[in-house]
C-alpha positions as CSV (number, residue, x, y, z in Angstrom):
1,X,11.5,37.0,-86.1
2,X,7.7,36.3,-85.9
3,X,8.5,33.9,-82.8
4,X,10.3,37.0,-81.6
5,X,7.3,38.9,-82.0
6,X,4.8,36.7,-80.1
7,X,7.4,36.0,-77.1
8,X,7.1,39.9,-76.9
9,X,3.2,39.6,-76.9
10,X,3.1,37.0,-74.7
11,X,5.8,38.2,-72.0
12,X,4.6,42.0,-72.1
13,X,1.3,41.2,-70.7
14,X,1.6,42.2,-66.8
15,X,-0.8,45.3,-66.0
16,X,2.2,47.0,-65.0
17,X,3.7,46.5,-68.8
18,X,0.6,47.2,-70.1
19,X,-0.1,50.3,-68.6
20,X,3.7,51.6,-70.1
21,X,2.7,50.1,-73.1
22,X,-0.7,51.8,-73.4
23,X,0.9,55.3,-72.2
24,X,3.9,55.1,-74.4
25,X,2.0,54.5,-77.3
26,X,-0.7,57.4,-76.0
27,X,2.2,59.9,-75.6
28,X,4.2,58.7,-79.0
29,X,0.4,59.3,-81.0
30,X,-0.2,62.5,-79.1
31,X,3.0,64.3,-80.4
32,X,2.5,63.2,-83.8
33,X,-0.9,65.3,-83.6
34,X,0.9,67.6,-81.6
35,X,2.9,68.1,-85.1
36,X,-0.3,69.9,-87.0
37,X,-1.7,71.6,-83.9
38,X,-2.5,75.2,-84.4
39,X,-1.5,74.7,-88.4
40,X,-4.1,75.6,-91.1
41,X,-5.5,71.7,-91.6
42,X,-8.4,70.7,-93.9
43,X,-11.6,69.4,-91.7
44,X,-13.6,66.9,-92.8
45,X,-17.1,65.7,-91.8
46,X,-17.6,62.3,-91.0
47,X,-21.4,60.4,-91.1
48,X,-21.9,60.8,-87.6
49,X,-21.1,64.6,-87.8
50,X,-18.0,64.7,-85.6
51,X,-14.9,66.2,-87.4
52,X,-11.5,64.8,-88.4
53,X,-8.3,65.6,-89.8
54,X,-5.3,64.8,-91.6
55,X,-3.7,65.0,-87.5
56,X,-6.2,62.1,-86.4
57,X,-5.4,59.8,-89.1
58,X,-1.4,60.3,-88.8
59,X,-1.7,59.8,-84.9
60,X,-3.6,56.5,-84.9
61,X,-1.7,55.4,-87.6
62,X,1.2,55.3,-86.0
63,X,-0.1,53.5,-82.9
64,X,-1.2,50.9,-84.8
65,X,1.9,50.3,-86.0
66,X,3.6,50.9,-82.7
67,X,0.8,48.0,-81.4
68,X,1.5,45.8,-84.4
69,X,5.1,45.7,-83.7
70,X,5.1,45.1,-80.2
71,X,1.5,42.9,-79.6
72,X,0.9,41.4,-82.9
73,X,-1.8,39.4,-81.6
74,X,-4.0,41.3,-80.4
75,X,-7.0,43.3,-81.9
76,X,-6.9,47.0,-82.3
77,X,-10.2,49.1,-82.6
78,X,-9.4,53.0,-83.9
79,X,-12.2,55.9,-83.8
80,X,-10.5,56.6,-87.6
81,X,-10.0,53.3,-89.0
82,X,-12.4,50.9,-87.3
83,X,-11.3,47.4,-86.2
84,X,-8.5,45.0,-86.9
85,X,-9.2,41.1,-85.4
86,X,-6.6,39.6,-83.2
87,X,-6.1,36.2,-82.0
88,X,-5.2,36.5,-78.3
89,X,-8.1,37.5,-76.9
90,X,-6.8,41.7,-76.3
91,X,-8.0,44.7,-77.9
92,X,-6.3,48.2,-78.1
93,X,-9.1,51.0,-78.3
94,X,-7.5,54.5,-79.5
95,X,-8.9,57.6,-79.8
96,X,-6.2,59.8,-81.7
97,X,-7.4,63.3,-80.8
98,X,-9.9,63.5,-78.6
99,X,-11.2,66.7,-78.3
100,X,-10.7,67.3,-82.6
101,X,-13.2,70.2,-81.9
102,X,-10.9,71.7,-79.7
103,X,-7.8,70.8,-81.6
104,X,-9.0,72.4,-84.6
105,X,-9.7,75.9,-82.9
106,X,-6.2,75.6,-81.2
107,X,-7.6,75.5,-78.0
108,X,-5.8,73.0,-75.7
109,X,-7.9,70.5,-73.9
110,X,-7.7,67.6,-76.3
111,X,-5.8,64.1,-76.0
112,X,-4.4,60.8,-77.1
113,X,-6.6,57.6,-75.5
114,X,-5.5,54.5,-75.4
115,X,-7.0,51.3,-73.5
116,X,-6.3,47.6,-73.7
117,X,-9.3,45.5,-73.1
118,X,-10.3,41.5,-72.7
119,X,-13.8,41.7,-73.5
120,X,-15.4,44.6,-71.5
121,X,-12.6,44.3,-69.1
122,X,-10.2,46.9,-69.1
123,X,-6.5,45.8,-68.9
124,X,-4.9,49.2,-68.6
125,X,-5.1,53.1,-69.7
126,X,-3.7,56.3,-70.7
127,X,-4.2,59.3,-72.0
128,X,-1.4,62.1,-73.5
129,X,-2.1,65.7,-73.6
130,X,0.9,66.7,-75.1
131,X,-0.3,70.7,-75.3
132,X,-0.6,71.0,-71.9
133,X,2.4,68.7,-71.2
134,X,0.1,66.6,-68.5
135,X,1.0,62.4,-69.0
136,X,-1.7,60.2,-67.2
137,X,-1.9,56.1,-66.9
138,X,-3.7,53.4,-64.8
139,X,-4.0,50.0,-64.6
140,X,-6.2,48.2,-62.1
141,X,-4.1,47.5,-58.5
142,X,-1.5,49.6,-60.2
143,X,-2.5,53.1,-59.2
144,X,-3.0,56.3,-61.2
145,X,0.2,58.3,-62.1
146,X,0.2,61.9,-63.8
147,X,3.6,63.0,-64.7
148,X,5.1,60.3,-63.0
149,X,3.3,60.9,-59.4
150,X,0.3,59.7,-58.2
151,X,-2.6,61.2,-59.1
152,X,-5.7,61.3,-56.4
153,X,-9.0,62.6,-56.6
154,X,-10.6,65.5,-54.5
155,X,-11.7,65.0,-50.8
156,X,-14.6,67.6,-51.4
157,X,-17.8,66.3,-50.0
158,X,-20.7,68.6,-50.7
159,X,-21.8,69.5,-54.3
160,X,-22.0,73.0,-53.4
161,X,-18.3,73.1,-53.2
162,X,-17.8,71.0,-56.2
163,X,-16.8,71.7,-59.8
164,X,-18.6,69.7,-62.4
165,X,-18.0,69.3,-66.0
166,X,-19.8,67.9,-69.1
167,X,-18.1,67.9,-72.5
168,X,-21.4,69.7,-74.0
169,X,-24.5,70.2,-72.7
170,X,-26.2,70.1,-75.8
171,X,-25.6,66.4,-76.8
172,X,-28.3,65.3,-73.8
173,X,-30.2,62.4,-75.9
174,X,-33.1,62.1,-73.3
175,X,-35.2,65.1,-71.6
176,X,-34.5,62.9,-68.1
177,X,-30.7,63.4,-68.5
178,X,-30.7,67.1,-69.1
179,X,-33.1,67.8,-66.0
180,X,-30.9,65.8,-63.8
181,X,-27.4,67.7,-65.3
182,X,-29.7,71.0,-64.6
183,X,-30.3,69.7,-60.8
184,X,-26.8,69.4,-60.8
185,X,-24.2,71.8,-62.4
186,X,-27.3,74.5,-60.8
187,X,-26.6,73.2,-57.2
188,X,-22.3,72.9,-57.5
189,X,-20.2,76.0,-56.8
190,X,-18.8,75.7,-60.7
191,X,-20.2,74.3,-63.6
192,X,-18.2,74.3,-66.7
193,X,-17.2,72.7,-70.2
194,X,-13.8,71.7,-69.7
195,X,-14.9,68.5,-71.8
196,X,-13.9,65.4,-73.3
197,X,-11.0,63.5,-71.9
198,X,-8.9,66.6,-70.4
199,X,-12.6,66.7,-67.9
200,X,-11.7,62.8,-66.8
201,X,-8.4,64.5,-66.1
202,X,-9.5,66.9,-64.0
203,X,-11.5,64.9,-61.8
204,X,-8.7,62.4,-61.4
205,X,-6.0,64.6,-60.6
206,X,-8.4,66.2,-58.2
207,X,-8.8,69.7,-60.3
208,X,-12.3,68.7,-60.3
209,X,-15.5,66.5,-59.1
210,X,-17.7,65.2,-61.7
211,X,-17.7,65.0,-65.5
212,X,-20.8,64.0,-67.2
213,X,-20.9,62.8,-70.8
214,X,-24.3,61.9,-72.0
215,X,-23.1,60.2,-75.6
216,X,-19.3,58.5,-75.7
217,X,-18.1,56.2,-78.0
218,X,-15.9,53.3,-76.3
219,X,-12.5,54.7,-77.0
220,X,-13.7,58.1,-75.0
221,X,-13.9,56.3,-72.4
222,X,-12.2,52.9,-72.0
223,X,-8.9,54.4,-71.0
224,X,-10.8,56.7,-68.5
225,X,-11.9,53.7,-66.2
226,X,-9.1,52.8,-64.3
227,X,-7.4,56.2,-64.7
228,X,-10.8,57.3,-62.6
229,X,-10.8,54.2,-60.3
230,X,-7.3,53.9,-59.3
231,X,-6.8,57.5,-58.0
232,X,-9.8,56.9,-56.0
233,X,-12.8,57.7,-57.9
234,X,-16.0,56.4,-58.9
235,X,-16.4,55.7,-63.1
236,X,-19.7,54.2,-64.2
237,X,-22.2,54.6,-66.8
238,X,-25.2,57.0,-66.6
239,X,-27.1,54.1,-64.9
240,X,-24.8,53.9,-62.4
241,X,-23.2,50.3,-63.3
242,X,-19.4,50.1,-63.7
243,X,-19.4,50.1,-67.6
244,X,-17.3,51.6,-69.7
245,X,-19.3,50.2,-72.9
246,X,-23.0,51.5,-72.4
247,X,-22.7,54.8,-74.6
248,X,-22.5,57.5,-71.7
249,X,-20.7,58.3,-68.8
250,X,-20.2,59.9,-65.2
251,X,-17.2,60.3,-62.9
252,X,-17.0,61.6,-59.9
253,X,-14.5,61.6,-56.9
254,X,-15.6,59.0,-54.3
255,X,-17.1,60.8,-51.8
256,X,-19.7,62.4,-53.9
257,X,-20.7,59.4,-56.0
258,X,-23.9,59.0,-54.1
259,X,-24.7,62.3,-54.0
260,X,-24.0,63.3,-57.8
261,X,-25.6,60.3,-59.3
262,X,-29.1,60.9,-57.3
263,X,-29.0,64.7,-58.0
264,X,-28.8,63.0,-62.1
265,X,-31.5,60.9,-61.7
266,X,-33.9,63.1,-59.8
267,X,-35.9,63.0,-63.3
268,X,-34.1,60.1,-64.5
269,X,-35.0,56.7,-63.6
270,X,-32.1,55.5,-65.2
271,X,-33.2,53.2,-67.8
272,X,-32.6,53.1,-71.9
């Protein structure tokens, strides 16, 4: 049986495969959330002050299993129960709810992440937003589908027309960034807080232009990569390399990548 197992492993490892894999297990994770949404849950306060519920633990526990079963050699890292080592060389990131915030007022822009990465390399992602009924995956040379089409960004070209997001515009760690996300939401037709991953959403299924996050973790973000890229965007971190790792985030629809990124670092000069 365990030779079973690592033929599965082994043979499962195409981007195509992977990206199923990664949405399957997104979309399985997301409903058991979806189970205690809107229900009367305890919330709890973790060190780094975000919240988290008896919904987050049940969904990423069941991905990990889903992963265990299915890729038993590979690592898993969890935003609720931290990191598992693997042997062959991939790592799962999940984020279970992201968006608890949300989830916990009953408010519906929250989300199951998943990625598989090699190293800073990332193999495939998805994300399931099971409230809204919207289903996105990518892998790289694979595309971006929502709902089983493909998804594309916007064609809009001029940041007065644009709609830009940012999950909260409170959480800006440096004076720099929040002048530069000033310059910008102040000059686009809409600025909102459609946040977290449902924002990355937006922008690749062309709803809207940029989203801005100023602190993510790497399972925020990780599955948001090639879901961005492959429907024709432009994901990289707030210094403008292609990095799903560095601790903050912009995406934007290719043709105002230029133009976003120098309206943020008009008082930014982009280092840490």
């Amino acid at each position: 049986m365990a030779g079973d197992r690592r033929g599965i492993g082994h043979v499962m490892s195409s981007p195509a495969v992977l990206m199923e894999s990664a949405l399957e297990v997104a979309r399985l994770a997301s409903l058991v959330a979806l189970r205690y949404y809107k229900q009367d849950l305890a919330v709890e306060i973790k060190q780094d002050g975000s919240p988290v519920t008896l919904a987050d633990r049940a969904a990423e526990q069941l991905a990990r299993e889903w992963i265990h079963a299915r890729f038993p050699a590979d690592g898993v890292l969890g935003e609720e129960f931290g990191e598992t080592p693997g042997a062959s060389g991939r790592r799962w990131l999940l984020d279970p709810i992201d968006g608890t915030k949300s989830f916990v007022r009953g408010v519906p822009l929250w989300g199951t992440c998943v990625a598989v990465c090699e190293g800073n390399d990332v193999l495939a992602g998805a994300a399931a937003f099971p409230a809204v009924e919207e289903y996105i995956a990518a892998a790289p040379g694979e595309g971006c589908w929502h709902n089983g089409a493909r998804a594309r960004v916007s064609c809009i070209e001029a940041i007065e027309a644009a709609t830009v997001l940012v999950t909260d515009d409170r959480l800006f760690a440096r004076a720099e960034q929040r002048a530069g996300w000033d310059v910008l939401s102040q000059r686009a037709h809409m600025s909102r807080g459609w946040g977290d991953c449902y924002g990355y959403l937006l922008v690749a299924t062309g709803r809207a232009e940029v989203m801005v996050d100023p602190i993510v973790q790497p399972w925020d973000v990780a599955p948001l990569l090639p879901i961005i890229e492959e429907a024709g965007g432009v994901f990289t971190a707030w210094n403008g390399r292609r990095d799903a790792f560095a601790g903050d985030a912009v995406a934007t629809n290719r043709l105002l990548a230029d133009a976003a990124r120098t309206l943020l670092w008009r008082a930014d000069d982009g280092s840490r």
